[in-house]
mmCIF file of the N, C-alpha and C atoms, coordinates in Angstrom:
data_MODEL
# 
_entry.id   MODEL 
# 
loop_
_atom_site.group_PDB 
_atom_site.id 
_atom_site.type_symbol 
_atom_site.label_atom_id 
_atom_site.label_alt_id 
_atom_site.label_comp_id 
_atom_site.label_asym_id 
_atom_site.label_entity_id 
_atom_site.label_seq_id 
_atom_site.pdbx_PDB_ins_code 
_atom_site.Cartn_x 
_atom_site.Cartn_y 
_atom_site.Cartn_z 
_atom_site.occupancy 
_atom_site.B_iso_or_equiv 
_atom_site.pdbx_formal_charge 
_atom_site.auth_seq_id 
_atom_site.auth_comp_id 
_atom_site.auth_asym_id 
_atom_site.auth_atom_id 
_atom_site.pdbx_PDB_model_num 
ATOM 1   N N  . UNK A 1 1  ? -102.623 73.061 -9.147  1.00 0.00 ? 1  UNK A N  1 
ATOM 2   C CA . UNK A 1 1  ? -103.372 71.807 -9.197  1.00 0.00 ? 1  UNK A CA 1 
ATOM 3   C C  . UNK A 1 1  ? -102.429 70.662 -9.584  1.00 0.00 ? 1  UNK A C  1 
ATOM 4   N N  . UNK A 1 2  ? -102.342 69.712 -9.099  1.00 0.00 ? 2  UNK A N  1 
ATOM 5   C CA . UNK A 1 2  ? -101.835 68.262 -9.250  1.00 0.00 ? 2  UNK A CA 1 
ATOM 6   C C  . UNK A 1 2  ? -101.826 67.414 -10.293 1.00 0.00 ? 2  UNK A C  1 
ATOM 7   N N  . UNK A 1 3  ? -101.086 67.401 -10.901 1.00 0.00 ? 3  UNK A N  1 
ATOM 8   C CA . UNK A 1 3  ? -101.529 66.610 -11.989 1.00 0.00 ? 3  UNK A CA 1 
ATOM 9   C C  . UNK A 1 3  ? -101.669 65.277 -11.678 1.00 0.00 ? 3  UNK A C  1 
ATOM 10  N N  . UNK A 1 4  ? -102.888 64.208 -12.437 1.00 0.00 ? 4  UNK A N  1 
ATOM 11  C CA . UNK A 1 4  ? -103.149 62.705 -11.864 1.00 0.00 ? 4  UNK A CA 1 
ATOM 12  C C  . UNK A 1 4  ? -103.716 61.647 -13.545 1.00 0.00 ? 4  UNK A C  1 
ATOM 13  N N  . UNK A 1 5  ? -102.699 61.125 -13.392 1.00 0.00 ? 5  UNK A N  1 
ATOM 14  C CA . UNK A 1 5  ? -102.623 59.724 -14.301 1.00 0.00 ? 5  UNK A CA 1 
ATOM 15  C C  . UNK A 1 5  ? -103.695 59.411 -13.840 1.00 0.00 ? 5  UNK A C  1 
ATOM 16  N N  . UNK A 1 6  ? -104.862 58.459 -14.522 1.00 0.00 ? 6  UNK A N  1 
ATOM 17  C CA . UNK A 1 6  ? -105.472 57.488 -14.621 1.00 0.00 ? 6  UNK A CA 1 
ATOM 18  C C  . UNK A 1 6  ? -105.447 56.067 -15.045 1.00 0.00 ? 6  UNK A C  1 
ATOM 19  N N  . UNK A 1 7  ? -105.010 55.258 -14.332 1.00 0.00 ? 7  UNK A N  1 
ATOM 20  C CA . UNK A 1 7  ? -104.424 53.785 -14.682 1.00 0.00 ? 7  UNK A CA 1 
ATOM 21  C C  . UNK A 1 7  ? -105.632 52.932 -14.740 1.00 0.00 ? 7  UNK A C  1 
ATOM 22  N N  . UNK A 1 8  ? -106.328 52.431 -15.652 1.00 0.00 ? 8  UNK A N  1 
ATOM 23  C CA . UNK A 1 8  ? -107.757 51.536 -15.912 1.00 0.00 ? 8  UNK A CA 1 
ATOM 24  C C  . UNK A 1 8  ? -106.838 49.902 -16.143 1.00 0.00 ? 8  UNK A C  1 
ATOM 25  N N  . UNK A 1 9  ? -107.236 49.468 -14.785 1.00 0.00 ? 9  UNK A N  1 
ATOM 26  C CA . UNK A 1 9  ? -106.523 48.217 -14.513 1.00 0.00 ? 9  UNK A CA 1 
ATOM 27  C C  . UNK A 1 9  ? -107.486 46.881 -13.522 1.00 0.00 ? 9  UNK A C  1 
ATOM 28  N N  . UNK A 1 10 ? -107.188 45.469 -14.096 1.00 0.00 ? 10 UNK A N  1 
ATOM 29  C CA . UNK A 1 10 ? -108.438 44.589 -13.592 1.00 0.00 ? 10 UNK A CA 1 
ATOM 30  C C  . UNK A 1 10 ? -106.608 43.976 -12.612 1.00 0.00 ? 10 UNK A C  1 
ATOM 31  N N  . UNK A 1 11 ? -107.650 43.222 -11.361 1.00 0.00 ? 11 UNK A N  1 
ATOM 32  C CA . UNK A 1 11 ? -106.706 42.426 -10.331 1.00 0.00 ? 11 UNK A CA 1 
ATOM 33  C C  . UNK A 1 11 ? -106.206 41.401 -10.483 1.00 0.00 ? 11 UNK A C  1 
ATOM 34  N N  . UNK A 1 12 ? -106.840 41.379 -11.657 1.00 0.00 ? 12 UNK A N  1 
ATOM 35  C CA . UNK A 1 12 ? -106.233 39.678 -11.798 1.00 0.00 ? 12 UNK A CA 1 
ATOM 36  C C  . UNK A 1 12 ? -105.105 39.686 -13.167 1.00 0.00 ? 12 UNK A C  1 
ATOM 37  N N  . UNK A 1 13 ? -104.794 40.576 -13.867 1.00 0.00 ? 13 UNK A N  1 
ATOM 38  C CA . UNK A 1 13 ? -104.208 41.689 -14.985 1.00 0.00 ? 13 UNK A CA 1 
ATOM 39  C C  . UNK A 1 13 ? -102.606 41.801 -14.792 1.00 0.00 ? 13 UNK A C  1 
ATOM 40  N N  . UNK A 1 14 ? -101.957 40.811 -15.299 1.00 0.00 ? 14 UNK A N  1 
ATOM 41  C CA . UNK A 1 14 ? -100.463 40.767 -15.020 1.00 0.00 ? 14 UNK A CA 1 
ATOM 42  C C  . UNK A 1 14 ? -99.760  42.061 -15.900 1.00 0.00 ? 14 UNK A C  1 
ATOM 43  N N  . UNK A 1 15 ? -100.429 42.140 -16.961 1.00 0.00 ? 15 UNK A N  1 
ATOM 44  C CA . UNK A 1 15 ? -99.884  43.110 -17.510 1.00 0.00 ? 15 UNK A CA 1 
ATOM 45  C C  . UNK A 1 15 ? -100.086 44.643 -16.979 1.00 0.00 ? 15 UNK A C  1 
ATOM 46  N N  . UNK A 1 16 ? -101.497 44.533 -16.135 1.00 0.00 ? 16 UNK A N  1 
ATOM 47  C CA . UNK A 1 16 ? -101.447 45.505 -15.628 1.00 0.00 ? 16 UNK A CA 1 
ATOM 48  C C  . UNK A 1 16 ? -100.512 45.894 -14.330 1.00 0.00 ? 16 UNK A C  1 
ATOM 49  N N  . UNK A 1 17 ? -100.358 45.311 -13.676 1.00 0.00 ? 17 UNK A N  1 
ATOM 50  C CA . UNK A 1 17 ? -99.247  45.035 -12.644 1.00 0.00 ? 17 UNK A CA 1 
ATOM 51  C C  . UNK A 1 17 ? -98.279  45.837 -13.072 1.00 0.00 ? 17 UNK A C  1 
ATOM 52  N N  . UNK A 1 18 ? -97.927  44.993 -14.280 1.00 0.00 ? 18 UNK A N  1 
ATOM 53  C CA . UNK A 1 18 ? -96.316  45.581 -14.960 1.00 0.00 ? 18 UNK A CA 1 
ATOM 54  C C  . UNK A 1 18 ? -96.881  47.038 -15.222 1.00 0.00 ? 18 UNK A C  1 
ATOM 55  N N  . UNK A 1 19 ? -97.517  47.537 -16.113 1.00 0.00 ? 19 UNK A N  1 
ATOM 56  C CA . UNK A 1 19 ? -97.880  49.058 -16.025 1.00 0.00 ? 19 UNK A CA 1 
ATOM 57  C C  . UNK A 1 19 ? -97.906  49.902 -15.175 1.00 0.00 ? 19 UNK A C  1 
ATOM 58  N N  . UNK A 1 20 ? -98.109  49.450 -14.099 1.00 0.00 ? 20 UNK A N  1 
ATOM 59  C CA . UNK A 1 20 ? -98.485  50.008 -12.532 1.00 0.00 ? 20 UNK A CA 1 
ATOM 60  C C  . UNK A 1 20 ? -96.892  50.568 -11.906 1.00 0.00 ? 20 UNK A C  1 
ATOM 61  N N  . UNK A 1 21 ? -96.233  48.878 -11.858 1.00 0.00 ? 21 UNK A N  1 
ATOM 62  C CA . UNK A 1 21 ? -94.647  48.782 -11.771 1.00 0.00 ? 21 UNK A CA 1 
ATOM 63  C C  . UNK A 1 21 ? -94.057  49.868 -12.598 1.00 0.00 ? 21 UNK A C  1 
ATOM 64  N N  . UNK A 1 22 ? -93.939  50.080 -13.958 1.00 0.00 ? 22 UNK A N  1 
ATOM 65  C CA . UNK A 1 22 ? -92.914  50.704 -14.734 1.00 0.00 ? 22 UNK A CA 1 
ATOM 66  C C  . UNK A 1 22 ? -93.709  52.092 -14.961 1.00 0.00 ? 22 UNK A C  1 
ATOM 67  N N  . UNK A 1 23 ? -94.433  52.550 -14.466 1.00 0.00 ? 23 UNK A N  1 
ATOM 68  C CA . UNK A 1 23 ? -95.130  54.109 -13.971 1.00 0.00 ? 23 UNK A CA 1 
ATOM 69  C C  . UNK A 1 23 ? -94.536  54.606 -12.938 1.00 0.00 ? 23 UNK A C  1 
ATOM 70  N N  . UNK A 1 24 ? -94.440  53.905 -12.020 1.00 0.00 ? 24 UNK A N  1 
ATOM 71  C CA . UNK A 1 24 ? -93.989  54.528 -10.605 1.00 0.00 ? 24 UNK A CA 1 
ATOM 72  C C  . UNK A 1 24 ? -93.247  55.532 -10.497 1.00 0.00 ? 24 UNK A C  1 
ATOM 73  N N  . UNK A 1 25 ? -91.578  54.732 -11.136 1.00 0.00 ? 25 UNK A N  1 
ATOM 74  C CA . UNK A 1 25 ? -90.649  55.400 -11.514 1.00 0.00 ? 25 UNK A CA 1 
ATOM 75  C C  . UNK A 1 25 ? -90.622  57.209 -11.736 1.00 0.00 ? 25 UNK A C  1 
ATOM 76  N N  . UNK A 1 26 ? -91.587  56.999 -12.941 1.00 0.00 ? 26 UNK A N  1 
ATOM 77  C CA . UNK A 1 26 ? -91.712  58.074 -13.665 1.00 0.00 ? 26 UNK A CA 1 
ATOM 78  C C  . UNK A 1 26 ? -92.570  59.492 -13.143 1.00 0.00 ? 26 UNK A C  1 
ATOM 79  N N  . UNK A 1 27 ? -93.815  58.933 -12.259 1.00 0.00 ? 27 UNK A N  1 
ATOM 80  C CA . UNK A 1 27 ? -94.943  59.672 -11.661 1.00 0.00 ? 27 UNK A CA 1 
ATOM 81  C C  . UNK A 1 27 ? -93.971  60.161 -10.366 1.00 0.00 ? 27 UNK A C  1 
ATOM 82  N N  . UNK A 1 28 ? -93.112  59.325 -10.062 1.00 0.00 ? 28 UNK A N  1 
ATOM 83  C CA . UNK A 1 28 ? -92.170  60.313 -8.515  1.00 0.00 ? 28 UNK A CA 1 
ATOM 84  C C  . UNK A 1 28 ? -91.486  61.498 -9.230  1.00 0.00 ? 28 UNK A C  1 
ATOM 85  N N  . UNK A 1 29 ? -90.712  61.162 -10.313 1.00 0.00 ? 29 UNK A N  1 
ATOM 86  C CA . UNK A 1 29 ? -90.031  61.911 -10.970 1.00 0.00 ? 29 UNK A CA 1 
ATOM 87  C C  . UNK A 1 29 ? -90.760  63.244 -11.566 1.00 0.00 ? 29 UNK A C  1 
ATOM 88  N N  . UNK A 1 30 ? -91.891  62.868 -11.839 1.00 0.00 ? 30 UNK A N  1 
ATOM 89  C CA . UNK A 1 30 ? -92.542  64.614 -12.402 1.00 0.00 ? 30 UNK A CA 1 
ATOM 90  C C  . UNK A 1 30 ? -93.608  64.555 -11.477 1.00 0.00 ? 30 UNK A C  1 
ATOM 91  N N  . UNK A 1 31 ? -93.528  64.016 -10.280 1.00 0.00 ? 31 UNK A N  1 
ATOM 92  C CA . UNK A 1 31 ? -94.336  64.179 -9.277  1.00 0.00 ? 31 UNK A CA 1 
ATOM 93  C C  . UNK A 1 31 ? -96.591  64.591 -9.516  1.00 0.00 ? 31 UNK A C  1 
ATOM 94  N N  . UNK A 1 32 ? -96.718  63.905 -10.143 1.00 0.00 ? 32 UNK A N  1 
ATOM 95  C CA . UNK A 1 32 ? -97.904  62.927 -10.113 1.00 0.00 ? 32 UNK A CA 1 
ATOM 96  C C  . UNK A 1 32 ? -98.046  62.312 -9.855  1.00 0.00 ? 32 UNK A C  1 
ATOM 97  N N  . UNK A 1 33 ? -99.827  62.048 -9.425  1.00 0.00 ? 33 UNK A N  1 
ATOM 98  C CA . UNK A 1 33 ? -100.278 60.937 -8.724  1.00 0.00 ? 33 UNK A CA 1 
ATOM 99  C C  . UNK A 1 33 ? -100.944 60.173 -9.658  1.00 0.00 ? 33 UNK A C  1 
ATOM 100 N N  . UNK A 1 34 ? -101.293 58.761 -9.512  1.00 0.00 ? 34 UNK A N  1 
ATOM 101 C CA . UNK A 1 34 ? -101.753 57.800 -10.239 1.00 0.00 ? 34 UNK A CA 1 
ATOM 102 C C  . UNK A 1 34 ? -102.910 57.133 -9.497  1.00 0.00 ? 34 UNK A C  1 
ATOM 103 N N  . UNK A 1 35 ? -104.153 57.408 -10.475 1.00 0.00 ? 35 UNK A N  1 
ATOM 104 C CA . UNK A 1 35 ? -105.534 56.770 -9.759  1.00 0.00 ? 35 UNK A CA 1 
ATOM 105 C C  . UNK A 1 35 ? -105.371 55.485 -10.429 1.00 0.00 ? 35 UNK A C  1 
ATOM 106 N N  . UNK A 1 36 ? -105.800 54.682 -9.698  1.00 0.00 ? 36 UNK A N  1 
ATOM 107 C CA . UNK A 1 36 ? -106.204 53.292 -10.299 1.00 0.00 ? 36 UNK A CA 1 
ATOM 108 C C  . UNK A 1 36 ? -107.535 52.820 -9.960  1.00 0.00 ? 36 UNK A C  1 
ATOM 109 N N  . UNK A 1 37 ? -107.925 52.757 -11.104 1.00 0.00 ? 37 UNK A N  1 
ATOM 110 C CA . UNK A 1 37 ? -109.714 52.215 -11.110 1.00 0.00 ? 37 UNK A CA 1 
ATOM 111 C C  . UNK A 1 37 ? -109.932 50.815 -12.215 1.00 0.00 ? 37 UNK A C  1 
ATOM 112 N N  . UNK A 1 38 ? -110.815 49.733 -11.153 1.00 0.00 ? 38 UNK A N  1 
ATOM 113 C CA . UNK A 1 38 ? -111.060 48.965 -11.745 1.00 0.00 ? 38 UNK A CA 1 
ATOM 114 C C  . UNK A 1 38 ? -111.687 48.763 -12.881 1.00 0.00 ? 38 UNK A C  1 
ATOM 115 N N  . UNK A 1 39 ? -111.586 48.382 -14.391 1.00 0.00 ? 39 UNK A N  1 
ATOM 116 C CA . UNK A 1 39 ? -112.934 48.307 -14.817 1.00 0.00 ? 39 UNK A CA 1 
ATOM 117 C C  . UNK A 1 39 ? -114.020 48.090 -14.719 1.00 0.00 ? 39 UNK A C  1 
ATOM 118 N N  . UNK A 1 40 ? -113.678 46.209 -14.100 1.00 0.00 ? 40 UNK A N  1 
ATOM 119 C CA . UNK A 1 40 ? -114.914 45.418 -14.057 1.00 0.00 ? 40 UNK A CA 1 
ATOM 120 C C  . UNK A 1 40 ? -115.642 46.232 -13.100 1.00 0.00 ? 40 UNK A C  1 
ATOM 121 N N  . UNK A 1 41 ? -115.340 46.953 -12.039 1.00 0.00 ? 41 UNK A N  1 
ATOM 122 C CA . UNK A 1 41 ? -116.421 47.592 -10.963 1.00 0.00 ? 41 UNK A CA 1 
ATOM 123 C C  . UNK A 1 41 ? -117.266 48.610 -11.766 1.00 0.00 ? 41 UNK A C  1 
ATOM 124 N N  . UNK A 1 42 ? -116.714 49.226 -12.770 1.00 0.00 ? 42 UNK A N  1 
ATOM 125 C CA . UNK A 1 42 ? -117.923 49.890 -13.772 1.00 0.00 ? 42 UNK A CA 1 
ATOM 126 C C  . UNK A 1 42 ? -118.187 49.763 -15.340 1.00 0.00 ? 42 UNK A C  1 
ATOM 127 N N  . UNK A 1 43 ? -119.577 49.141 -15.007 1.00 0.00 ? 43 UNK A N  1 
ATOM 128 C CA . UNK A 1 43 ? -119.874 48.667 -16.550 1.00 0.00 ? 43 UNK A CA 1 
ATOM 129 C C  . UNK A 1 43 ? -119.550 49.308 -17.621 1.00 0.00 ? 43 UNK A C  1 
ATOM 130 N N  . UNK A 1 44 ? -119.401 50.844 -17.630 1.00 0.00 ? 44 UNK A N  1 
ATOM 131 C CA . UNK A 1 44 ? -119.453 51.837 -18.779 1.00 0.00 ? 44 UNK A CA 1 
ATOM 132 C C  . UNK A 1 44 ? -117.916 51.845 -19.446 1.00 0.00 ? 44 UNK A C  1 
ATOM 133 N N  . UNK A 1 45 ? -116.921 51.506 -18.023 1.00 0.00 ? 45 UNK A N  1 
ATOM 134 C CA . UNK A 1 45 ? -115.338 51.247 -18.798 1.00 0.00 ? 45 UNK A CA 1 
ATOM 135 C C  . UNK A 1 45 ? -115.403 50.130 -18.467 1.00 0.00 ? 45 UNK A C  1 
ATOM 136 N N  . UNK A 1 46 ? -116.087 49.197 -18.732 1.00 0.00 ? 46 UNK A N  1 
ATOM 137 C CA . UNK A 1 46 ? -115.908 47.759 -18.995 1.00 0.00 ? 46 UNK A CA 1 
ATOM 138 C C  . UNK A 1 46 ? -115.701 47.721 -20.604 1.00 0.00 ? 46 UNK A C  1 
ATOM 139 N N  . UNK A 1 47 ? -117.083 48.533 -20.956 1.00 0.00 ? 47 UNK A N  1 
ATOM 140 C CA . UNK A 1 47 ? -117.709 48.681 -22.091 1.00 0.00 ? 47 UNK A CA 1 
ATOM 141 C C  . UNK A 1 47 ? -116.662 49.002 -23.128 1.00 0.00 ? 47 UNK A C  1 
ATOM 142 N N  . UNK A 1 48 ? -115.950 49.966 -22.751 1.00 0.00 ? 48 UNK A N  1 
ATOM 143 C CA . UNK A 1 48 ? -115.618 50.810 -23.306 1.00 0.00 ? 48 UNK A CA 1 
ATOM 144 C C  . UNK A 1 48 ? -113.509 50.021 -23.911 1.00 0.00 ? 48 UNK A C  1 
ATOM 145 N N  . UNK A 1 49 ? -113.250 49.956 -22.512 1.00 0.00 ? 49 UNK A N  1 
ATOM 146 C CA . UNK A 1 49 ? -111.710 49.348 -22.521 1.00 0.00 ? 49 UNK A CA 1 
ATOM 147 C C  . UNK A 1 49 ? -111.459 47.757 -22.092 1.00 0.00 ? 49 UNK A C  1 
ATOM 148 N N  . UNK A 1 50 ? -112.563 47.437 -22.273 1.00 0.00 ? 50 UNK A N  1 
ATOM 149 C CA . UNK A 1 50 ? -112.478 45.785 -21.969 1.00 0.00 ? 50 UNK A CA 1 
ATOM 150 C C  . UNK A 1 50 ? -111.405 45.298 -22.193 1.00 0.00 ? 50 UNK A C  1 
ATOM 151 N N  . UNK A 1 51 ? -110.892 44.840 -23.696 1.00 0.00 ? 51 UNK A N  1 
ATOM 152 C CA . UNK A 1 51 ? -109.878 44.041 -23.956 1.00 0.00 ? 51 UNK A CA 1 
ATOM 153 C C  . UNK A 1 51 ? -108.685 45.464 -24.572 1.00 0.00 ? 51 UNK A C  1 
ATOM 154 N N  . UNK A 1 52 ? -108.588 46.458 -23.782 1.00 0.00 ? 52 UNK A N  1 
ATOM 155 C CA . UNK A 1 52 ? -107.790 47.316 -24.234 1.00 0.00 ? 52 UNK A CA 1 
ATOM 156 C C  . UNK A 1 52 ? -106.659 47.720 -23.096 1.00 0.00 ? 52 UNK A C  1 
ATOM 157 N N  . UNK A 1 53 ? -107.033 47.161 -21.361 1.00 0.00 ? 53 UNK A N  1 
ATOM 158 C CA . UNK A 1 53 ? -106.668 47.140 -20.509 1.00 0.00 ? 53 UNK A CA 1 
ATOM 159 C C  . UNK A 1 53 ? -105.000 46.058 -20.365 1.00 0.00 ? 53 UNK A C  1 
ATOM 160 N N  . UNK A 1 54 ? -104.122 47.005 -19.739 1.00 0.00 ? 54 UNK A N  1 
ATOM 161 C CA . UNK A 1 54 ? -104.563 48.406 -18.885 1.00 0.00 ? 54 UNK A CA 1 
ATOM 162 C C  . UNK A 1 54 ? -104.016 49.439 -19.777 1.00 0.00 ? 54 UNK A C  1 
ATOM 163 N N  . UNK A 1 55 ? -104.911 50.560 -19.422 1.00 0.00 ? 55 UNK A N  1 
ATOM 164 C CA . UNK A 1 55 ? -105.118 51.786 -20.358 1.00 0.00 ? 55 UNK A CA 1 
ATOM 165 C C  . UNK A 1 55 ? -104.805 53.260 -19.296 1.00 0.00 ? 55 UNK A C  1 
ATOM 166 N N  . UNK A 1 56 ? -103.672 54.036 -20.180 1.00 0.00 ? 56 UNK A N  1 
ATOM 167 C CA . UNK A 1 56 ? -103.141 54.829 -18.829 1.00 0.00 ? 56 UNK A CA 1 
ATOM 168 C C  . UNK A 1 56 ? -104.095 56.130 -19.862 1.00 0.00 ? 56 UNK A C  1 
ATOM 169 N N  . UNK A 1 57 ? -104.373 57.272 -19.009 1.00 0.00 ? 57 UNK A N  1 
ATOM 170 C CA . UNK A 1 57 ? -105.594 58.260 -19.184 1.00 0.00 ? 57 UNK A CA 1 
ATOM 171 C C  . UNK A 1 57 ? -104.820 59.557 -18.892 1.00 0.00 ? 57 UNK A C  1 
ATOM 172 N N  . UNK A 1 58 ? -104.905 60.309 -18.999 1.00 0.00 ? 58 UNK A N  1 
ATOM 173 C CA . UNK A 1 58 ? -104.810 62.004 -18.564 1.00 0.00 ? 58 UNK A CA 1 
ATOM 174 C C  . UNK A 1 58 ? -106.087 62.455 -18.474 1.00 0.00 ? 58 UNK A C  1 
ATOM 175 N N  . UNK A 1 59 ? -106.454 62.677 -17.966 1.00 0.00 ? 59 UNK A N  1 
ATOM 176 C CA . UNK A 1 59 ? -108.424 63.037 -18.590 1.00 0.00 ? 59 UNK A CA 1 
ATOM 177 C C  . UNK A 1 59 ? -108.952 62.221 -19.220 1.00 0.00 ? 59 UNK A C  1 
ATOM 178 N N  . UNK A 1 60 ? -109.478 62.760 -20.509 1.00 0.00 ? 60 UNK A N  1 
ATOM 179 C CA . UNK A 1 60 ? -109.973 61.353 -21.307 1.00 0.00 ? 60 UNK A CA 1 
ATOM 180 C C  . UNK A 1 60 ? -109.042 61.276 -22.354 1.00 0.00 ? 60 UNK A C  1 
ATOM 181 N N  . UNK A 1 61 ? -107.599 61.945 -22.247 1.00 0.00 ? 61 UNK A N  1 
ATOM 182 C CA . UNK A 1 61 ? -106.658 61.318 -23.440 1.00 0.00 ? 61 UNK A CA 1 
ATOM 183 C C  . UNK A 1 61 ? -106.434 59.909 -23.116 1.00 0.00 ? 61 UNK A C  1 
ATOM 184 N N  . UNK A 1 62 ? -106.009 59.577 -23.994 1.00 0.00 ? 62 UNK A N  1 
ATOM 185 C CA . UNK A 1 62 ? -105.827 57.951 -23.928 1.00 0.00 ? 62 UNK A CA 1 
ATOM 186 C C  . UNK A 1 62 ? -103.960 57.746 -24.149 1.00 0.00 ? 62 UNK A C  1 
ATOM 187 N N  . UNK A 1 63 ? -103.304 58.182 -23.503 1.00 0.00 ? 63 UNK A N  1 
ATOM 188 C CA . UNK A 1 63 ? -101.001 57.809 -23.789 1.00 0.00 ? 63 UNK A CA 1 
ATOM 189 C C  . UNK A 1 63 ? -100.896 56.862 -24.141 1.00 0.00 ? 63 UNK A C  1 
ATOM 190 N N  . UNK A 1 64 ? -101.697 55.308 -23.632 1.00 0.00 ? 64 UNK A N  1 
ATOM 191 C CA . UNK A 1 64 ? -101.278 54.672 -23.799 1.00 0.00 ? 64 UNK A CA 1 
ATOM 192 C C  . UNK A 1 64 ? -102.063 53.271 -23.265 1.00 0.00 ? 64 UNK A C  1 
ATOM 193 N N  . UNK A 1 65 ? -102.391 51.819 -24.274 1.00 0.00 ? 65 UNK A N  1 
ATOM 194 C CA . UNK A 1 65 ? -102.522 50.842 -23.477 1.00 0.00 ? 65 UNK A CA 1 
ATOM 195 C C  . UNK A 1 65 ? -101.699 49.641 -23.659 1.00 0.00 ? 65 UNK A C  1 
ATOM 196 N N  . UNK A 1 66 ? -101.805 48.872 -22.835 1.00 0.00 ? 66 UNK A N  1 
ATOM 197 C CA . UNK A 1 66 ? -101.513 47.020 -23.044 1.00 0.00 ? 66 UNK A CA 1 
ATOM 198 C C  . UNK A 1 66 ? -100.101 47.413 -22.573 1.00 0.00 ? 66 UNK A C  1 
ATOM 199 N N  . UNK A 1 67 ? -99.126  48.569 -22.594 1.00 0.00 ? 67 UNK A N  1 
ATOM 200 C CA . UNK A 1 67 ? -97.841  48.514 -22.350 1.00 0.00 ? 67 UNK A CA 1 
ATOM 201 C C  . UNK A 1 67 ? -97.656  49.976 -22.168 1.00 0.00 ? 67 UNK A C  1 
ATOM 202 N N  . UNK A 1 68 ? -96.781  50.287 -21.151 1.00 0.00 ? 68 UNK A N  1 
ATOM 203 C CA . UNK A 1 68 ? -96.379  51.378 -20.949 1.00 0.00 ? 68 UNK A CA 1 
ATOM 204 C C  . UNK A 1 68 ? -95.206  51.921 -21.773 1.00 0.00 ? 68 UNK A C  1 
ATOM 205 N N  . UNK A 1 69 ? -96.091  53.083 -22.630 1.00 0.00 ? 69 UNK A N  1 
ATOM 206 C CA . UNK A 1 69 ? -95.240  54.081 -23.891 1.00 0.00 ? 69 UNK A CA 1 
ATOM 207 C C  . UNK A 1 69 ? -94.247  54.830 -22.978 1.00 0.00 ? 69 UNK A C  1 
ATOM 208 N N  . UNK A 1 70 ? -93.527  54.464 -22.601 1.00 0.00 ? 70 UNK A N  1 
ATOM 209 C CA . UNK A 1 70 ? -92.328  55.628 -21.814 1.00 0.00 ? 70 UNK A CA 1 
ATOM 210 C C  . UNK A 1 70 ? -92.331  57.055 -22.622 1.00 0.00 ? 70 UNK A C  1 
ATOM 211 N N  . UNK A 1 71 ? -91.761  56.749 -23.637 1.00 0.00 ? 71 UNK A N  1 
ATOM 212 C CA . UNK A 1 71 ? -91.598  57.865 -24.620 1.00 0.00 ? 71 UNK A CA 1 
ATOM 213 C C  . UNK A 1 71 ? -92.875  58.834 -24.834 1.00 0.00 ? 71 UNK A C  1 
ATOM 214 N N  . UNK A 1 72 ? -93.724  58.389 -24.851 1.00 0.00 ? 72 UNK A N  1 
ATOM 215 C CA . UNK A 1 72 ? -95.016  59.025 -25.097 1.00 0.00 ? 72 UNK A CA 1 
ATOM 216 C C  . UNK A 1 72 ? -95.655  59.771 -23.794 1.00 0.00 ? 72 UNK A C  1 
ATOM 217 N N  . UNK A 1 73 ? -95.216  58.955 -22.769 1.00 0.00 ? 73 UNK A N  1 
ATOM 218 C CA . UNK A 1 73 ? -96.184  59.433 -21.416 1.00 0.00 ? 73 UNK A CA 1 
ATOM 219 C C  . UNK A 1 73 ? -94.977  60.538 -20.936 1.00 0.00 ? 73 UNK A C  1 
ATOM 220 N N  . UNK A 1 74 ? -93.299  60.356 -21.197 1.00 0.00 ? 74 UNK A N  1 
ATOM 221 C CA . UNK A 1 74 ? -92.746  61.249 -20.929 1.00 0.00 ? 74 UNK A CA 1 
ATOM 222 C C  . UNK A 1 74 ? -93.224  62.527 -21.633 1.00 0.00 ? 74 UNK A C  1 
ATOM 223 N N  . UNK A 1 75 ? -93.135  62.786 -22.851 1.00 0.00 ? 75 UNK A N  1 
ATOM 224 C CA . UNK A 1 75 ? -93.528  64.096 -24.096 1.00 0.00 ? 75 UNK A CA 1 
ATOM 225 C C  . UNK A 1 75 ? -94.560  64.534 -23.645 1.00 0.00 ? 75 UNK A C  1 
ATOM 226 N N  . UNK A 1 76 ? -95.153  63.815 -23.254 1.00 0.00 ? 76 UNK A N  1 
ATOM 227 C CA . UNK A 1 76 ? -96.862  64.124 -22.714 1.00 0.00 ? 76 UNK A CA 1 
ATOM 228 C C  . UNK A 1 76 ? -96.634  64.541 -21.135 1.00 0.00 ? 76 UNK A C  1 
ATOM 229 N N  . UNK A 1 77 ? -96.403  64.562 -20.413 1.00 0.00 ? 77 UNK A N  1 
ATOM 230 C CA . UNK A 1 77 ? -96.042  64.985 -18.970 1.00 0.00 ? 77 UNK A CA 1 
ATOM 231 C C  . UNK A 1 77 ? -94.723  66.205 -19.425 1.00 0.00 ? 77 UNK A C  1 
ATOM 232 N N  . UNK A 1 78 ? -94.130  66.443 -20.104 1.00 0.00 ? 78 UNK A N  1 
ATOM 233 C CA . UNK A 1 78 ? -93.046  67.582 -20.239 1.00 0.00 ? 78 UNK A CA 1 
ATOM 234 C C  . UNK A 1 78 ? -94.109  68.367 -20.896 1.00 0.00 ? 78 UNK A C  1 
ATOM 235 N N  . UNK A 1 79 ? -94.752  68.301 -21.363 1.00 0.00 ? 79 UNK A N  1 
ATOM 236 C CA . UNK A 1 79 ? -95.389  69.204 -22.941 1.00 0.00 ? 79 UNK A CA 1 
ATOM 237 C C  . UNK A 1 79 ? -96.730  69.959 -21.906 1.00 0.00 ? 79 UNK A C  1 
ATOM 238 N N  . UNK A 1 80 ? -97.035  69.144 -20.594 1.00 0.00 ? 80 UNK A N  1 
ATOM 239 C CA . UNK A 1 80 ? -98.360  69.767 -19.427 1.00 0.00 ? 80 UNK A CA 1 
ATOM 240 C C  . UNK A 1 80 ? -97.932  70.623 -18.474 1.00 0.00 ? 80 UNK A C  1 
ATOM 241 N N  . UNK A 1 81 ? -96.382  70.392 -18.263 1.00 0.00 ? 81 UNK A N  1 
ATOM 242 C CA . UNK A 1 81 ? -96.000  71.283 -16.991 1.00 0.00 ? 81 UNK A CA 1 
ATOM 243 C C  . UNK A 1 81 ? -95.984  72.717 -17.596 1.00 0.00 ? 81 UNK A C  1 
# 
């Protein structure tokens, strides 16, 4: 089975951009895929990660928001394979 990041990111979200950008890298490298879902399209993670966005996911762990933890999302992707 595949492993798949969850990236909780709005369009208009510069910072999310940059999160998106400085993931890439890393998701080719241990070869995962990265969903990206809007908040605003669902009220419940509106609710939930409003001003916490963008917020990267494994399931419902939470690695990391507002900035991409390199260090953290690496340990965390070595520590699943």
């Amino acid at each position: 089975m595949a492993t798949e990041l969850t990236l909780l990111s709005r369009n208009y979200c510069h910072l999310c951009l940059e999160m998106a950008e400085a993931l890439a890298p890393m998701a080719e490298e241990f070869g995962i895929g990265v969903r990206v879902i809007d908040v605003d399209a669902d009220p419940e993670l509106e609710a939930r990660y409003d001003e916490l966005v963008p917020v990267l996911l494994f399931g419902d762990d939470e690695l990391c928001h507002h900035f991409l933890d390199t260090t953290k999302v690496r340990e965390y992707l070595t520590g699943i394979r």
